[in-house]
C-alpha positions in Angstrom: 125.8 232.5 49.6 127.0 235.5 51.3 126.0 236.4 55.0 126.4 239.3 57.1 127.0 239.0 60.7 125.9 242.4 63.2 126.7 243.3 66.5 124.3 245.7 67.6 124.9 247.9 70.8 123.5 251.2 71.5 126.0 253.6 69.8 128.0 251.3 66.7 126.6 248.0 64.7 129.9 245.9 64.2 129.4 244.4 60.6 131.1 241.2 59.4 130.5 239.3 56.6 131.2 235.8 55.0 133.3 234.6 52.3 130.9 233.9 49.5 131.5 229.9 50.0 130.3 230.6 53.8 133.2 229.5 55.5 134.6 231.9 57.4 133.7 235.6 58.5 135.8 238.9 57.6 135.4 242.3 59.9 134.0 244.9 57.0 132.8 247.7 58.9 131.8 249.5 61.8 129.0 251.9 61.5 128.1 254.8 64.4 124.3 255.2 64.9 123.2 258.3 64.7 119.8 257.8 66.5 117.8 257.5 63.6 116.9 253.3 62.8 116.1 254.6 59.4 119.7 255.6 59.0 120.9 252.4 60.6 118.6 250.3 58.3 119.5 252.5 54.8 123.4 251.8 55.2 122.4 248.2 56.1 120.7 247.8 52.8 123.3 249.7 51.2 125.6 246.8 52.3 123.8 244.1 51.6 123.1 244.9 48.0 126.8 245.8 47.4 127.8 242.5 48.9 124.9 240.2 47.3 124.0 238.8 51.0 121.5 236.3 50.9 121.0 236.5 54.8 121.9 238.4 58.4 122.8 236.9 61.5 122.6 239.5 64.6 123.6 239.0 67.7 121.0 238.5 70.7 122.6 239.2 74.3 121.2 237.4 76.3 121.7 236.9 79.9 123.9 234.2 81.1 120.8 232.2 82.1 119.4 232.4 78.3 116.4 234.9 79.8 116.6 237.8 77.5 117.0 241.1 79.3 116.2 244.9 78.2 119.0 245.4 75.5 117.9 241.6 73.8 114.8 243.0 73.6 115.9 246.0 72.2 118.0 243.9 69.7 114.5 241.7 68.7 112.9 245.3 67.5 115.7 245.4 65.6 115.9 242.6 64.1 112.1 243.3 63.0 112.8 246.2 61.7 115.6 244.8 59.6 113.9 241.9 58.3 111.1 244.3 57.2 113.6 246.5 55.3 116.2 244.5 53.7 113.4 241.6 53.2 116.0 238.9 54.0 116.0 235.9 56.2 117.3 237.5 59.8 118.7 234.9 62.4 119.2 236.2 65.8 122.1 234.2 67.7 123.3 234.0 71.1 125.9 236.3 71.6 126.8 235.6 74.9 130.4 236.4 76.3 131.1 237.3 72.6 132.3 241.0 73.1 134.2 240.1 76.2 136.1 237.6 73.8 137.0 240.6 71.3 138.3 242.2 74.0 140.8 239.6 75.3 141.7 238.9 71.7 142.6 242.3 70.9 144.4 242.4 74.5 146.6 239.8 73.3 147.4 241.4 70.7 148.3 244.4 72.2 146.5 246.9 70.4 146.3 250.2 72.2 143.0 251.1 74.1 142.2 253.5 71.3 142.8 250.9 68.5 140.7 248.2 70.3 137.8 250.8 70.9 137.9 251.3 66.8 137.6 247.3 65.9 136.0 245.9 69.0 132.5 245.7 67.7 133.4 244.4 64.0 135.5 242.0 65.6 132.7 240.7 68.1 130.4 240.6 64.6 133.4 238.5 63.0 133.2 236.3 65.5 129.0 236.1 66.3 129.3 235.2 62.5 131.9 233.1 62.8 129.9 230.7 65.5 126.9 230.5 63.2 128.8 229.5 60.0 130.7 227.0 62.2 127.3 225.6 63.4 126.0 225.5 60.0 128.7 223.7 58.4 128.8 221.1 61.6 124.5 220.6 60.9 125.7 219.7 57.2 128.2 217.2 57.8 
């Protein structure tokens, strides 16, 4: 079963997506929001039917005391809105600290500030992903 993992922020969605065993998480895309959720959801859908996924896992930030602030609930409409257009199973997962760990991954790796600003948010979704096939694969054992 394939899943796709999303990090969600304001101007990009970070998309990553499982092998189709679901055991690990590969960056596939980044894509730039235009404004329009429509637009957001349609090349969502695009993706998912291309990539047979049978489910989406996006990423809720919440605050570092688990209350859910103004962007989480930003991320829940989205989330709605998803589910209602790609009519798949959506799982929202704590997210917290995730980007921040992109970022010192990529710093490691010296990337320029440039390159890291390109692959940040598909990296954060690889890893968001990552975390939930992890805990699913833990739950089955």
């Amino acid at each position: 079963m394939r899943i796709m993992g999303l990090d969600v922020g304001e101007k990009t969605i970070g998309v990553a997506l499982s092998d189709p065993l679901g055991w690990t998480a590969q960056g596939l895309t980044t894509i730039r929001r235009r404004g329009k959720l429509e637009e957001d959801l349609e090349a969502l859908l695009r993706l998912a039917k291309e990539y047979h996924v049978e489910r989406v896992v996006v990423g809720l930030p919440r605050n570092m005391n688990g209350t859910l602030g103004p962007q989480a609930r930003k991320v829940l409409d989205f989330i709605q809105a998803l589910e209602e257009r790609l009519k798949l199973p959506v799982v929202p997962w704590d997210e917290r600290l995730t980007t921040s760990a992109a970022e010192k991954v990529l710093i490691t790796a010296d990337l320029s500030r440039r390159r890291r600003k390109s692959v940040l948010d598909r990296l954060a979704a690889v890893l968001i992903l990552q975390s939930y096939l992890d805990c699913q694969r833990q739950n089955r054992v």
